[in-house]
C-alpha positions as CSV (number, residue, x, y, z in Angstrom):
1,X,62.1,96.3,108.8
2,X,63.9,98.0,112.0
3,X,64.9,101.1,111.7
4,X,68.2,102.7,112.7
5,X,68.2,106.3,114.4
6,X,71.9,107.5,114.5
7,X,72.6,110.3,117.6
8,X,76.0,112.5,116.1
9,X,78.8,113.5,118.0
10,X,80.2,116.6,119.3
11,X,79.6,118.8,116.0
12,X,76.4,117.5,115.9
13,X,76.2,117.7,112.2
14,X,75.5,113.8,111.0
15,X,78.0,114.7,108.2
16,X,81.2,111.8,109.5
17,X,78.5,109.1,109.6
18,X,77.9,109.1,105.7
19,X,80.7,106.2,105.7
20,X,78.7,104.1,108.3
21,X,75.1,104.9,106.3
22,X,76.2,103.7,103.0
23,X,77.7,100.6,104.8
24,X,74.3,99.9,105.6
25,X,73.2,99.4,101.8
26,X,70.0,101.0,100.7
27,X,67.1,98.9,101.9
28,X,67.1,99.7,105.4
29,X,65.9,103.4,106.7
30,X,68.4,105.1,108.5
31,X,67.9,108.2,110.6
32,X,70.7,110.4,110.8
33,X,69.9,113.3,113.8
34,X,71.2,116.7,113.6
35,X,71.7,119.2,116.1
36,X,71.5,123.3,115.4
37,X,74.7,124.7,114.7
38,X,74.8,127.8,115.6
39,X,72.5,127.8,118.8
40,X,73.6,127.3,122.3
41,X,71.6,124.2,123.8
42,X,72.1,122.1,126.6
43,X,71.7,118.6,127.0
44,X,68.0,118.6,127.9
45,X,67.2,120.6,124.8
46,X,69.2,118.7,122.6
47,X,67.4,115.6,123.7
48,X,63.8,117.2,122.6
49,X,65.6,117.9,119.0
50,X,66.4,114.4,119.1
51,X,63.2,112.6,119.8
52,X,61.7,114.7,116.6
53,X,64.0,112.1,114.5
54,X,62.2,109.3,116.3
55,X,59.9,106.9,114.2
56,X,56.4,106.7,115.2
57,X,55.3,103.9,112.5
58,X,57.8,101.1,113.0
59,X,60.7,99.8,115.4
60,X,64.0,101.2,115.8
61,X,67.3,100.6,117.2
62,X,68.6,104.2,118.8
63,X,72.7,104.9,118.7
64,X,74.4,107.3,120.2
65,X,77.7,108.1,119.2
66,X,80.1,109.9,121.9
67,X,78.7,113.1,122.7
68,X,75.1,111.7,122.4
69,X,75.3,109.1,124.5
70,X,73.9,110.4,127.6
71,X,70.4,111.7,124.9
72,X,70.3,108.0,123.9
73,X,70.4,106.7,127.4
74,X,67.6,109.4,128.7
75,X,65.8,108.9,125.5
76,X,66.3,105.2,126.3
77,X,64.9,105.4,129.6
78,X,61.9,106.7,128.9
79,X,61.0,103.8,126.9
80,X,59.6,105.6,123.7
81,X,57.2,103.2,121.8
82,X,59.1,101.2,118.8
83,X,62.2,101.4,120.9
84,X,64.2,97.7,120.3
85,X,67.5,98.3,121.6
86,X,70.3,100.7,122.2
87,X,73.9,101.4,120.8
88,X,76.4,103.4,122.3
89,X,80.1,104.0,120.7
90,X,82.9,105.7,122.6
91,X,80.5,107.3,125.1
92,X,79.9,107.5,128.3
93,X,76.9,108.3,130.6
94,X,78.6,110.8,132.8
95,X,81.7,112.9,132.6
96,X,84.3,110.7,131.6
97,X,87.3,112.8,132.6
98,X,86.3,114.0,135.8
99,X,89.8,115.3,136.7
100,X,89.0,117.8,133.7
101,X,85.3,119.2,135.5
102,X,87.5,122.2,137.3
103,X,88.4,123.7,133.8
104,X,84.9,124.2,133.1
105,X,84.7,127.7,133.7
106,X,87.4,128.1,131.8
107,X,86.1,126.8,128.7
108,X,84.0,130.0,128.4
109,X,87.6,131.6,126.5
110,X,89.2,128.4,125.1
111,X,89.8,129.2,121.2
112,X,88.6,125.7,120.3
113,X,88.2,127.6,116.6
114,X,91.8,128.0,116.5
115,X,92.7,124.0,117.8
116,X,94.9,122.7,115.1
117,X,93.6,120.3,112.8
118,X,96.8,117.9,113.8
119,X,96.0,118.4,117.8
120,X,92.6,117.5,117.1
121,X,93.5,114.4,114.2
122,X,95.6,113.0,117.1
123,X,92.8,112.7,119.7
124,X,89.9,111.3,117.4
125,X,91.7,109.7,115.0
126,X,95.3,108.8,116.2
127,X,97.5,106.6,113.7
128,X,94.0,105.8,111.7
129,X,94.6,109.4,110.2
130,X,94.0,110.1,106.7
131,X,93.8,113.0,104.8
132,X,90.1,112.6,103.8
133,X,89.3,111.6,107.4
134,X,91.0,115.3,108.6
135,X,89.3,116.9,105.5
136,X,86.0,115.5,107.0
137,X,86.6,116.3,110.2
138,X,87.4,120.1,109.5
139,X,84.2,120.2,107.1
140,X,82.4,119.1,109.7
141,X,83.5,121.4,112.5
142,X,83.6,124.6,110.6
143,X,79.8,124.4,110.4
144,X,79.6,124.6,114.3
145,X,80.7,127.8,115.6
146,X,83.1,128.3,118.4
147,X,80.1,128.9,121.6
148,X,78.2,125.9,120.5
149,X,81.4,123.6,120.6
150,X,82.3,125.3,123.6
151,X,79.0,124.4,125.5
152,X,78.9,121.0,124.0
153,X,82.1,120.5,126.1
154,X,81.1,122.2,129.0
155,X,77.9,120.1,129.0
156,X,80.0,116.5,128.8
157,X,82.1,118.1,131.7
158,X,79.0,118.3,134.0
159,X,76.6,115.7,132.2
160,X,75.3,112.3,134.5
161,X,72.7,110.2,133.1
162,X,74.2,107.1,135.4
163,X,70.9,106.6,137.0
164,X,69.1,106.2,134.4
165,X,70.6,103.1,133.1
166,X,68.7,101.5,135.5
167,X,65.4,101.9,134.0
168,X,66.5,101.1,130.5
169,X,64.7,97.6,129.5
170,X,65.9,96.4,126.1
171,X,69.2,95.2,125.1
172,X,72.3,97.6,124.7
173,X,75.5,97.0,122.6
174,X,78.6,99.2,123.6
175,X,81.0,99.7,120.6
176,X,84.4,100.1,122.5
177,X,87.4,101.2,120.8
178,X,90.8,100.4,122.2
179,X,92.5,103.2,121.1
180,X,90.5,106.0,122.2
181,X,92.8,108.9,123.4
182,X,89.5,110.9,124.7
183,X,86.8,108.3,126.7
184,X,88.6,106.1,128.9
185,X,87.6,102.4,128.8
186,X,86.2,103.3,132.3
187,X,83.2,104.6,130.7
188,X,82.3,102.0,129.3
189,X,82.9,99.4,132.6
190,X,80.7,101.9,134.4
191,X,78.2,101.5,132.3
192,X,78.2,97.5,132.2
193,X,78.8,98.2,136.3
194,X,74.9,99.5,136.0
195,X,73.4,97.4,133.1
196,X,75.4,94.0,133.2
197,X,73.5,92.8,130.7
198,X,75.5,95.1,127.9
199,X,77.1,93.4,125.4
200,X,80.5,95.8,124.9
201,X,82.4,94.6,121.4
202,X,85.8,95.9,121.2
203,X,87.6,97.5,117.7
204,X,91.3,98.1,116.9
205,X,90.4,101.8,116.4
206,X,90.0,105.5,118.0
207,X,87.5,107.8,119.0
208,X,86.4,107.8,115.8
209,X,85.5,104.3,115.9
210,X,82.2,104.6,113.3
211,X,84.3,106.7,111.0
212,X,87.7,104.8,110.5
213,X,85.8,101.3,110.6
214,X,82.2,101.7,109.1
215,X,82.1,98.5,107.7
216,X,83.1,96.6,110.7
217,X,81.2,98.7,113.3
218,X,77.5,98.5,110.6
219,X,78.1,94.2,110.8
220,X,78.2,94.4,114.2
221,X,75.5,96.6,114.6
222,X,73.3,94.1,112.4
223,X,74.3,91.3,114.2
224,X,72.9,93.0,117.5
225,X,69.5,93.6,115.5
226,X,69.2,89.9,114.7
227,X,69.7,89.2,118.2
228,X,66.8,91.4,118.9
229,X,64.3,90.5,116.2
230,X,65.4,88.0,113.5
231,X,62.7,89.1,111.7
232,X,63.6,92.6,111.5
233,X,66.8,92.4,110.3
234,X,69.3,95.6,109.0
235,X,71.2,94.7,105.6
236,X,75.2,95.3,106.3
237,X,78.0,94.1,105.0
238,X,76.3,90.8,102.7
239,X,73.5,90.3,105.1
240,X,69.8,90.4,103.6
241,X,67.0,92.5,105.4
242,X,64.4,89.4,106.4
C-alpha cells in the first residue's frame, strides 16, 4: 500500500485536513505533518520537521498544500527513497504575489491576530463559506500565535524553489482551484512552464480547495496513485486498495 504524507498550510496545524483524511477511508496510512506553533521557523527548518513524517518502510505520495508547497518541491527534489509522486494544491513554488514582496518589512507589526474572521472567510473560502468551515478555520489559527503567522507570510513573500522543479523525477499532480482569491492561476502555469509533464486538475472551489471539496480532491488524488502504481492503490471515494 502507498502511503500518503499530507504538508499543511499556513497554520501548520494538520487540523482543516481531517475532512480530506476520513475521505480517504481507513485502510490506507495517511501522514498528516505538523509544524510547531509557537516557534519562529523558516522555510529551511520547516522542511527538516517535515522529512521526520517521511516513511522509511514503504512508498509514498508527498502533498503539499499552499504554504507547503515550496517543502514538498525541495523535499521532492532531493529524491528521498519511497518517494512516488508529488501533489501540490493552491501553491506555488515562489512568491506568488510578487507585487506584495515590498510590504515585507512591514509584516513585522501587521495584527494578523486581530484579522476578522469575515476578511479572512472571504479569501480562503469565498461563497463556499460555512459556519463550521469559519469555526474550523478560527480553531485552527488560534493555536498559531501572531509571530509565527507573521513569519510564515514573510517567508511565502521571499520563498523560490523554481529551480528546483527541474530535478524533480516522478510525476506531479497540481490541484488548481478556480476561485482562489489568494494564489493566482499563474502559479500554477509557472510551475507546468518548468515541469510540463504536471498534470494540473481544476475544481469549482477556493483556496481552500482540500477543505470545501474533500471528497472530490481524495478521488482525484487516487486516481493519480493508480496512474503511478496500479498496484499500490489509495482507497477514496468507492475505490479498493489493491
Amino acid at each position: 500500500m502507498i502511503a500518503l504524507v499530507l504538508l499543511p498550510g499556513l497554520d501548520g496545524t494538520g487540523l482543516q485536513l481531517t475532512n480530506l483524511v476520513a475521505s480517504f477511508g481507513s485502510e490506507v496510512k495517511i501522514i498528516v505533518a505538523s509544524y510547531p506553533t509557537n516557534v519562529v521557523l523558516d522555510y529551511p527548518e520547516l522542511e527538516s520537521i517535515a522529512r521526520s513524517f517521511l516513511p522509511q518502510d514503504q512508498p509514498f505520495i508527498l502533498l503539499g498544500e499552499s504554504f507547503s508547497g515550496p517543502i514538498a518541491i525541495s523535499i521532492a527534489a532531493s529524491r528521498p527513497p519511497g518517494l512516488r509522486g508529488l501533489v501540490l494544491c493552491c501553491s506555488f513554488a515562489r512568491n506568488p504575489l510578487p507585487s506584495f514582496a515590498a510590504l515585507r518589512p512591514l509584516l513585522c507589526i501587521a495584527p494578523v491576530a486581530s484579522l476578522p474572521l469575515s476578511l479572512l472567510s472571504f479569501f480562503v473560502l469565498g461563497r463556499f463559506s460555512s459556519p463550521a468551515l469559519r469555526q474550523s478555520l478560527a480553531e485552527s489559527l488560534a493555536q498559531v500565535s501572531p509571530s509565527v503567522l507573521r513569519a510564515r507570510v514573510r517567508a511565502v513573500l521571499s520563498v523560490d524553489r523554481s529551480a528546483a522543479l527541474s530535478r524533480i523525477d516522478v510525476p506531479m499532480l497540481y490541484l488548481r482551484a478556480a476561485e482562489d482569491r489568494l494564489v493566482p492561476r499563474s502559479a500554477s502555469q509557472e510551475i507546468v512552464g518548468l515541469a510540463p509533464a504536471t498534470k494540473v486538475v481544476e475544481f469549482s472551489a477556493p483556496h481552500f480547495l482540500l477543505q470545501v471539496l474533500p471528497s472530490q480532491a481524495a478521488t482525484t488524488i487516487h486516481k493519480f496513485s493508480v496512474t503511478i502504481a496500479p498496484t499500490m492503490r489509495l482507497k477514496a471515494d468507492g475505490y479498493a486498495a489493491a
